[in-house]
C-alpha positions in Angstrom: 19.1 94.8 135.1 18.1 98.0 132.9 15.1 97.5 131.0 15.1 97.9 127.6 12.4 98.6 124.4 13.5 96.0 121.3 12.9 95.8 117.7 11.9 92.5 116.3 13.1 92.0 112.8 12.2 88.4 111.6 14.2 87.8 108.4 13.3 85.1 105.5 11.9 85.2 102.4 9.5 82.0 103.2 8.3 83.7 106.2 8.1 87.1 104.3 6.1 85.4 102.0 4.1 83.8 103.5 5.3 79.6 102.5 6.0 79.0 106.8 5.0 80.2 109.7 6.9 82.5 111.7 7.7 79.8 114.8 10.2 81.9 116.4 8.7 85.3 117.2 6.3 83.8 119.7 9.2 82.2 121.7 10.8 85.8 121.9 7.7 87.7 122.6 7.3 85.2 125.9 11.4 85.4 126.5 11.1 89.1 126.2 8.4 89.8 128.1 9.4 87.2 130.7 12.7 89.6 131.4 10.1 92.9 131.5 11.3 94.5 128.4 8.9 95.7 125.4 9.1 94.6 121.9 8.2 98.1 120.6 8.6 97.4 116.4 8.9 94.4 115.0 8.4 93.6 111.0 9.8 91.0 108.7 11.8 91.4 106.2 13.2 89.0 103.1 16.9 88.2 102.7 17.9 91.4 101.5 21.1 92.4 103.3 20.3 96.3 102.6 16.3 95.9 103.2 17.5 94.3 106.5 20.4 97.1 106.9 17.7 99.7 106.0 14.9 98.4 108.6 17.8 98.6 111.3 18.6 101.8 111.1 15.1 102.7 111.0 14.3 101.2 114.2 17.6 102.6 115.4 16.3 106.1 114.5 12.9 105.4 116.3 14.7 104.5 119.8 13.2 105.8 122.5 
């Protein structure tokens, strides 16, 4: 299997603001790192289709 570098983007505005706690990240950092890939951004974001749009093609531009 090809390794690959991954960008987290958690999306929500409860998490984004801070109402819950983000449960899910942790699960992926341990899945993620399990399968020997790096998480090498990782943000979150409110439900905004274009912020989210925008933040992906942000990390897309900082692939490396």
């Amino acid at each position: 299997m090809k390794l690959k570098n991954i960008g987290l983007i958690v999306t929500g505005n409860e998490v984004f603001k801070g109402r819950i706690k983000d449960g899910f990240s942790p699960i992926l950092h341990r899945k993620i790192e399990a399968l020997g890939c790096t998480i090498n951004n990782e943000t979150i974001v409110p439900d905004d289709s274009d912020l989210i749009a925008r933040t992906i093609l942000d990390f897309k531009s900082k692939r490396q």
